[in-house]
NULUMKOL-367258 format. One record per residue (C-alpha): residue number from 0; residue in three letters; x, y, z. Coordinates in pm, whole numbers. Layout:
BEGIN
(NUM,'ala',(X,Y,Z)) ...
# end
This chain:
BEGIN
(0,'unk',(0,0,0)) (1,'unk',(119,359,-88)) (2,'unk',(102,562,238)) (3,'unk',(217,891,343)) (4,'unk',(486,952,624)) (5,'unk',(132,1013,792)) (6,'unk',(-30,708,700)) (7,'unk',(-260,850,460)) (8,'unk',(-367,584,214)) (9,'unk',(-301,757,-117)) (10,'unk',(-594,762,-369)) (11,'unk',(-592,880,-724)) (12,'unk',(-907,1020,-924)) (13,'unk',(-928,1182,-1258)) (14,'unk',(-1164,1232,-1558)) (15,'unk',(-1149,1310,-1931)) (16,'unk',(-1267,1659,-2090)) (17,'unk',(-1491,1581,-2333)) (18,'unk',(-1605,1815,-2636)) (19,'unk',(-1848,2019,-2388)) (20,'unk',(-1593,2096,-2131)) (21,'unk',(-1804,2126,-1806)) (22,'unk',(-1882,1802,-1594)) (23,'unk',(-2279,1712,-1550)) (24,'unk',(-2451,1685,-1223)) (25,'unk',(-2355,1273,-1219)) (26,'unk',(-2024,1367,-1188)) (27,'unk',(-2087,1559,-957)) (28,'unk',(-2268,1274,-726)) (29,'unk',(-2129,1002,-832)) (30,'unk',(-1767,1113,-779)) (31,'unk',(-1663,1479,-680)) (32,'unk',(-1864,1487,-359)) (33,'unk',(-1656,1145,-279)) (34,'unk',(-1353,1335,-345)) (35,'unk',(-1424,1598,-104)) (36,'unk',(-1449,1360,141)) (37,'unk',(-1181,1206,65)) (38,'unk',(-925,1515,20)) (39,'unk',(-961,1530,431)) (40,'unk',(-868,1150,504)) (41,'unk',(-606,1035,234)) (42,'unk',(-362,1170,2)) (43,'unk',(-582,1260,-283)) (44,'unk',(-452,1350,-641)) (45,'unk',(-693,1476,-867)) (46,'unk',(-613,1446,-1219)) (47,'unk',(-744,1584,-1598)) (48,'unk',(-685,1296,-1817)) (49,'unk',(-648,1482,-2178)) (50,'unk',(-431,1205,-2312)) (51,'unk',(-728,972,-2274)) (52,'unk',(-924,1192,-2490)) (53,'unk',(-745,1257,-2767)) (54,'unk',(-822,805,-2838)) (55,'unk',(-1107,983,-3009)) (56,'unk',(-1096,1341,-2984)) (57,'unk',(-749,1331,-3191)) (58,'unk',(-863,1545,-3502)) (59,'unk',(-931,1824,-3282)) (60,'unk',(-638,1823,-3047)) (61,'unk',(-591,2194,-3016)) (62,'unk',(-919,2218,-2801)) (63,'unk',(-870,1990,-2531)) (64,'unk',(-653,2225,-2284)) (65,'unk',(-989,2450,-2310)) (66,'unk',(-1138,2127,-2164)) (67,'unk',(-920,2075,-1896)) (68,'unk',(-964,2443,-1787)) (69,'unk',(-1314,2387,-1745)) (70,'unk',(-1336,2022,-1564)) (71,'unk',(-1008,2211,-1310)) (72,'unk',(-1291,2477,-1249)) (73,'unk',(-1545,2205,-1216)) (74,'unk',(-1321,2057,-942)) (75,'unk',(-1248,2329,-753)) (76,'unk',(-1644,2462,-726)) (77,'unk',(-1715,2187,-653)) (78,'unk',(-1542,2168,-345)) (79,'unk',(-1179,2047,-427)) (80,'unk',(-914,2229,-260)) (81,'unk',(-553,2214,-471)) (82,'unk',(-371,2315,-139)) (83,'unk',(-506,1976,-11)) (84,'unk',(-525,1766,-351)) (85,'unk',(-335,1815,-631)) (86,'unk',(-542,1937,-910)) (87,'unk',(-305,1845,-1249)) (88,'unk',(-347,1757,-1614)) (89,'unk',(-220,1451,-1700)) (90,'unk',(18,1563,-2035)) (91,'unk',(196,1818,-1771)) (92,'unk',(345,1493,-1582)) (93,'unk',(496,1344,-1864)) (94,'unk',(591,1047,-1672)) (95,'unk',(272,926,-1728)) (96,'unk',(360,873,-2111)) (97,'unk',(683,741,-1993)) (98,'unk',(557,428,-1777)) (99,'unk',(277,352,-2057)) (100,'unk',(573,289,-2291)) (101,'unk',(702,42,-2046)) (102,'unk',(370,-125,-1981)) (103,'unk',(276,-154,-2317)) (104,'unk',(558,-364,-2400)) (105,'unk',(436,-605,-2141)) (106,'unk',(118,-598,-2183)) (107,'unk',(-54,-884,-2422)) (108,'unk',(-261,-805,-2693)) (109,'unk',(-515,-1023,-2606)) (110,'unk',(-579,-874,-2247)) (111,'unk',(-660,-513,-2413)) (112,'unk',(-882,-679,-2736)) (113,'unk',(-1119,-889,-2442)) (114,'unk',(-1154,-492,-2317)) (115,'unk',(-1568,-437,-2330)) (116,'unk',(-1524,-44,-2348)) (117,'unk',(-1242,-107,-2661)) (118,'unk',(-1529,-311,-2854)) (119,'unk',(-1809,-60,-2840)) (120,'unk',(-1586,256,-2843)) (121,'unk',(-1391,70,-3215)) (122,'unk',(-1843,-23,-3328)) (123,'unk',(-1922,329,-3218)) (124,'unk',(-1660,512,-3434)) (125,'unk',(-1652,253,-3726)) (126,'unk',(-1994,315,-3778)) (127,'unk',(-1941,679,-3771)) (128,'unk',(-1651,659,-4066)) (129,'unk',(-1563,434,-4368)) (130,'unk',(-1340,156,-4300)) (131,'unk',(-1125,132,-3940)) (132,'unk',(-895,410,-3992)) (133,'unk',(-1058,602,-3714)) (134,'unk',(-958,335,-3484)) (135,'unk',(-638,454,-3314)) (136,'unk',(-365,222,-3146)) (137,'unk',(-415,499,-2893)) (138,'unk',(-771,384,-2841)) (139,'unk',(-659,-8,-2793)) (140,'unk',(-392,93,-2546)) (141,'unk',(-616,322,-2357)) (142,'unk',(-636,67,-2048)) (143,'unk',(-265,43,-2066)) (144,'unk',(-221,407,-2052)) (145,'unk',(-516,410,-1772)) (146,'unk',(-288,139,-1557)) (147,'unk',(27,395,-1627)) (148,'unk',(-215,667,-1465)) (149,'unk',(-257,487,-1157)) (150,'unk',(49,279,-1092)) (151,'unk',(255,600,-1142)) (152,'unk',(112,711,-762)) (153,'unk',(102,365,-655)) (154,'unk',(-228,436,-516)) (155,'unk',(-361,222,-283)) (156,'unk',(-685,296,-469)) (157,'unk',(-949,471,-712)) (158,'unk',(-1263,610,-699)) (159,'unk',(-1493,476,-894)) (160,'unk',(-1859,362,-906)) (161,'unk',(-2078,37,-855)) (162,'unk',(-2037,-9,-1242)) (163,'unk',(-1662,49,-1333)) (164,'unk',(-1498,-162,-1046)) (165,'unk',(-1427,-402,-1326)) (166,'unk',(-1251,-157,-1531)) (167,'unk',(-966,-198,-1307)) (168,'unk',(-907,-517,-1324)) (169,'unk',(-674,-504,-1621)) (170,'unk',(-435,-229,-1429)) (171,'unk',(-400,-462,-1143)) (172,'unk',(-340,-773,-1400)) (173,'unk',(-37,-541,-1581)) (174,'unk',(60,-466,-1211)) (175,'unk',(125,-828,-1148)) (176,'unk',(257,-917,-1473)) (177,'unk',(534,-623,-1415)) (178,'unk',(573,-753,-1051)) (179,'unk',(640,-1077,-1207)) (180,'unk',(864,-999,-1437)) (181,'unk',(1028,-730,-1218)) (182,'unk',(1043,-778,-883)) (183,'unk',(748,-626,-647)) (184,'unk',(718,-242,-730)) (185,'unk',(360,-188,-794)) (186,'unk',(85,-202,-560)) (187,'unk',(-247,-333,-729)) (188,'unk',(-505,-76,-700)) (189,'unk',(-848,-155,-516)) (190,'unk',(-1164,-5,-617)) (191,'unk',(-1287,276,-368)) (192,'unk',(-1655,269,-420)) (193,'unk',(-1855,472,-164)) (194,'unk',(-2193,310,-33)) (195,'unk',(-2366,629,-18)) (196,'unk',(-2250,751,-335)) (197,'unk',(-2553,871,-537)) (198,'unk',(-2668,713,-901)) (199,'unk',(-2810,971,-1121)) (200,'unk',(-3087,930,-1413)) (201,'unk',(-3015,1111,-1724)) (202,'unk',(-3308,1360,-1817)) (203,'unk',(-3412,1058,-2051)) (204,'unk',(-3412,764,-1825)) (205,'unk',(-3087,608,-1929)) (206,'unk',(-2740,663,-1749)) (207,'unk',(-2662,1060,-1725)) (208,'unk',(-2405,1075,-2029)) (209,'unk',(-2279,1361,-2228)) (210,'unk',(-2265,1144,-2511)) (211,'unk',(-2614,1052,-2485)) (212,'unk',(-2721,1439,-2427)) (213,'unk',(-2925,1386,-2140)) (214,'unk',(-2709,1572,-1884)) (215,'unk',(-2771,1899,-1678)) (216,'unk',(-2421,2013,-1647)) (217,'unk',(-2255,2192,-1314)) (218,'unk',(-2223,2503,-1578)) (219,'unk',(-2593,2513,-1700)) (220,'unk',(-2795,2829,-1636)) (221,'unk',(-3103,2878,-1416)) (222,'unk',(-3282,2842,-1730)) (223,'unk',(-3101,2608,-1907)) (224,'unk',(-3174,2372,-1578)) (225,'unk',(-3544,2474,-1616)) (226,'unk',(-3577,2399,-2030)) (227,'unk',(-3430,2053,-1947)) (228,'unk',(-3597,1951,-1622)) (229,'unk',(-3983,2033,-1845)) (230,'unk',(-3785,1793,-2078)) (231,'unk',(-3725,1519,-1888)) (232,'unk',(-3835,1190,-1840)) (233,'unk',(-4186,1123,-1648)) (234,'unk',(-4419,786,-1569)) (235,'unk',(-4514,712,-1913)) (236,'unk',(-4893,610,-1809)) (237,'unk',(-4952,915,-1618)) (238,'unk',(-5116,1169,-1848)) (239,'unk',(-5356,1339,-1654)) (240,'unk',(-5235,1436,-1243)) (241,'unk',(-5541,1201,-1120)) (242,'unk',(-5330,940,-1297)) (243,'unk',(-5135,739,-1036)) (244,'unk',(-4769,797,-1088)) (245,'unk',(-4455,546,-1037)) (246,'unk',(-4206,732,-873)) (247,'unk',(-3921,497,-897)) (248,'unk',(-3943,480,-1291)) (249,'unk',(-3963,875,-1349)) (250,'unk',(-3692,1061,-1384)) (251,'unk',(-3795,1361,-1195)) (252,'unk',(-3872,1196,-858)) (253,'unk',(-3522,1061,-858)) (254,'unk',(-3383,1378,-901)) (255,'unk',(-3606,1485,-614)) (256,'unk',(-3504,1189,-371)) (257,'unk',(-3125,1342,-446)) (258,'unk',(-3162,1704,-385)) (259,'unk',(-3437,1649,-147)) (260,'unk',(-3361,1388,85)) (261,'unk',(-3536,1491,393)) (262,'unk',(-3872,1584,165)) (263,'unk',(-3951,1383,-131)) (264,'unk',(-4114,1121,46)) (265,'unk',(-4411,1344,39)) (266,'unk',(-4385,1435,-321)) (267,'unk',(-4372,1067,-399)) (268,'unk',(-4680,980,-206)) (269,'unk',(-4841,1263,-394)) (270,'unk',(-4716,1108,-694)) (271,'unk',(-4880,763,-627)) (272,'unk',(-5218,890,-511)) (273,'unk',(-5269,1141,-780)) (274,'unk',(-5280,1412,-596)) (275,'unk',(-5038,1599,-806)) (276,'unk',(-4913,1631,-1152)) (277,'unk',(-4608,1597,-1321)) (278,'unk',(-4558,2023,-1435)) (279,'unk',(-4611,2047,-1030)) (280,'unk',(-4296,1821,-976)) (281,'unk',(-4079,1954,-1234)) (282,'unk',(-4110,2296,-1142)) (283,'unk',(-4046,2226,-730)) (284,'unk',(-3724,2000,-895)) (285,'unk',(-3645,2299,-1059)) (286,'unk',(-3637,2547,-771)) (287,'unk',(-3424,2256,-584)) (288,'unk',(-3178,2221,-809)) (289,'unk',(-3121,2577,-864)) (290,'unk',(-3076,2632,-552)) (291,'unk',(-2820,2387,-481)) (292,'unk',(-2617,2466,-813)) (293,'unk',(-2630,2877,-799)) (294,'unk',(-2306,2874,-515)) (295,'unk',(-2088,2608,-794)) (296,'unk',(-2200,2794,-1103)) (297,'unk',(-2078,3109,-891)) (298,'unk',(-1739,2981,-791)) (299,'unk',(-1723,2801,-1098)) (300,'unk',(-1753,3178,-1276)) (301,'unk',(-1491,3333,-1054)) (302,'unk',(-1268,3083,-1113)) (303,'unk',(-1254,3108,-1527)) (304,'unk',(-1227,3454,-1496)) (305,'unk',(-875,3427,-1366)) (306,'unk',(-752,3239,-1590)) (307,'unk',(-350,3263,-1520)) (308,'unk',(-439,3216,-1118)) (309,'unk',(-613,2882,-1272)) (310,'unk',(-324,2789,-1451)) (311,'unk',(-99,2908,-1157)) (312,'unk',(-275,2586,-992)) (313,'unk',(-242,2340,-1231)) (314,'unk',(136,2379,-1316)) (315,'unk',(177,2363,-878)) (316,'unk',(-52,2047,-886)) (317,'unk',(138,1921,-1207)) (318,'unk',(500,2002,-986)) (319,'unk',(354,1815,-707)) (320,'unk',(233,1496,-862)) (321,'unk',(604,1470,-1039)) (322,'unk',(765,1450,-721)) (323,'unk',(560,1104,-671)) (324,'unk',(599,1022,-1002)) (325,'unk',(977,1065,-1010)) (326,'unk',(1008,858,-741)) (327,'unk',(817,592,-871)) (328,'unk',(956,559,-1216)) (329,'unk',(1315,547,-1004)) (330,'unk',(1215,209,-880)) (331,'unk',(1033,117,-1247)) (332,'unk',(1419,193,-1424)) (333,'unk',(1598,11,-1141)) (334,'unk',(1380,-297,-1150)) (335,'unk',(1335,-319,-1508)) (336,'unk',(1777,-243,-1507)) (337,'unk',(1742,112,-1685)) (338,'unk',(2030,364,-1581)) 
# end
């Protein structure tokens, strides 16, 4: 286990800017508010993976640091603190590229073909272009680059949710094949997965995913939250309010039972009963989740405003995640008999 002279466990987290920049509101459950926690009890290093997304983002290359600006201000409003966690971008540690080299030559083919998220990323963009030629080594090696993310800290763990934990299995395979080969260097990497980590519906029912364009993002206006909340997802068979209503199965009421903990159960009896209708529901959801995202899309403002102080942060979070790094990649050269 990687522990601090303070016997912190040491954790690493990071996500990928996508084409819109800002993070959505699952994000924001489902892993920053678990960060926040965490920044208090471990050695937390938060990190902007923009090597992972130029696998398919590669034609447009030149808008990705935009990206990371934006998920770095996502972090921060929402609650991150780069005195306590390093806040970095992965291409300004370039150690990371360094031990993906090294993995990748150990690393059988076979283990990253059998990768799920490698099948239906290659179908996905295949049947977006003629032929395969949109299909990028990069995007095969991603998990090898991904185990070269998190064996770099030797983290003891990652974040993740109920659905990924198998997503690290391949990093902690390489991490034994190396340790194999090698001698023992690497620690393999648990999954951190908080019980009380909330799951949140996109506005159409499926997973929240900017891909699917169902997300309200930590950046939307008041009234951008209010078009897409009268757009979302309701009980299909309730058309008039007398119409009983299945709470668990519409969209809104979930939302509610996440910003409203202490008073949807009311709503939702309402729901069942009839006694109110679904334009009732949306607009109180509304209201709620205005409330709660007006201080982040505040801070969030304040913080792209001052732009070189943001930058300021990330090279200091970049300098601090090298001295780890370094240190690491001294024992990967010594073990693997590199001068």
């Amino acid at each position: 286990m990687a522990e601090t002279s303070q016997g912190r466990k040491r954790i690493l987290s990071g996500m990928q800017p996508t084409g819109t920049g800002a993070l959505h509101i699952g994000n924001l459950e489902g892993a920053l508010r678990n960060w926040v926690q965490m920044q208090d009890e471990t050695e937390l290093y938060c990190c902007i993976v923009d090597w992972h997304a130029l696998t398919t983002r590669y034609a447009e290359a030149n808008k990705i640091w935009e990206s990371c600006l934006e998920v770095a201000a996502d972090y921060i409003a929402a609650g991150i603190d780069p005195k306590k966690a390093p806040v970095f971008v992965q291409s300004q540690v370039k150690e990371h590229a360094e031990l993906h080299l090294l993995l990748s030559m150990i690393t059988p083919l076979g283990w990253l073909e059998r990768v799920p998220s490698f099948k239906e990323k290659r179908d996905l963009m295949e049947s977006k272009a003629e032929g395969d030629e949109s299909v990028s080594y990069g995007l095969l090696g991603y998990p090898c680059l991904q185990a070269a993310d998190i064996l770099l800290y030797r983290a003891h763990a990652v974040p993740v949710g109920k659905d990924q934990a198998a997503h690290l299995e391949i990093s902690r395979e390489i991490a034994r094949r190396f340790n194999h080969l090698y001698g023992e260097v690497f620690p393999e990497p648990k999954s951190h997965i908080s019980e009380t980590t909330a799951v949140i519906p996109g506005l159409d029912g499926r997973k929240m995913s900017k891909s699917y364009g169902n997300a309200i993002f930590m950046a939307d206006s008041a009234d951008e939250v209010a078009k897409k909340v009268m757009g979302a997802f309701t009980t299909p068979t309730k058309m008039r309010k007398t119409d009983p209503g299945v709470p668990e199965s519409c969209v809104v009421c979930q939302l509610r039972k996440v910003y409203d903990p202490e008073g949807y159960k009311t709503s939702w009896d309402e729901d069942r009963a009839g006694e109110r209708g679904c334009v009732q529901s949306k607009r109180e959801l509304i209201e709620i989740l205005n409330s709660t995202l007006e201080p982040i899309r505040k801070r969030r403002r304040e913080i792209l405003d001052d732009r070189a102080e943001l930058e300021r942060i990330l090279k200091d979070g970049a300098d601090r995640a090298r001295e780890a790094a370094v240190t690491t990649m001294n024992m990967v050269r010594s073990a693997m008999g590199f001068k």
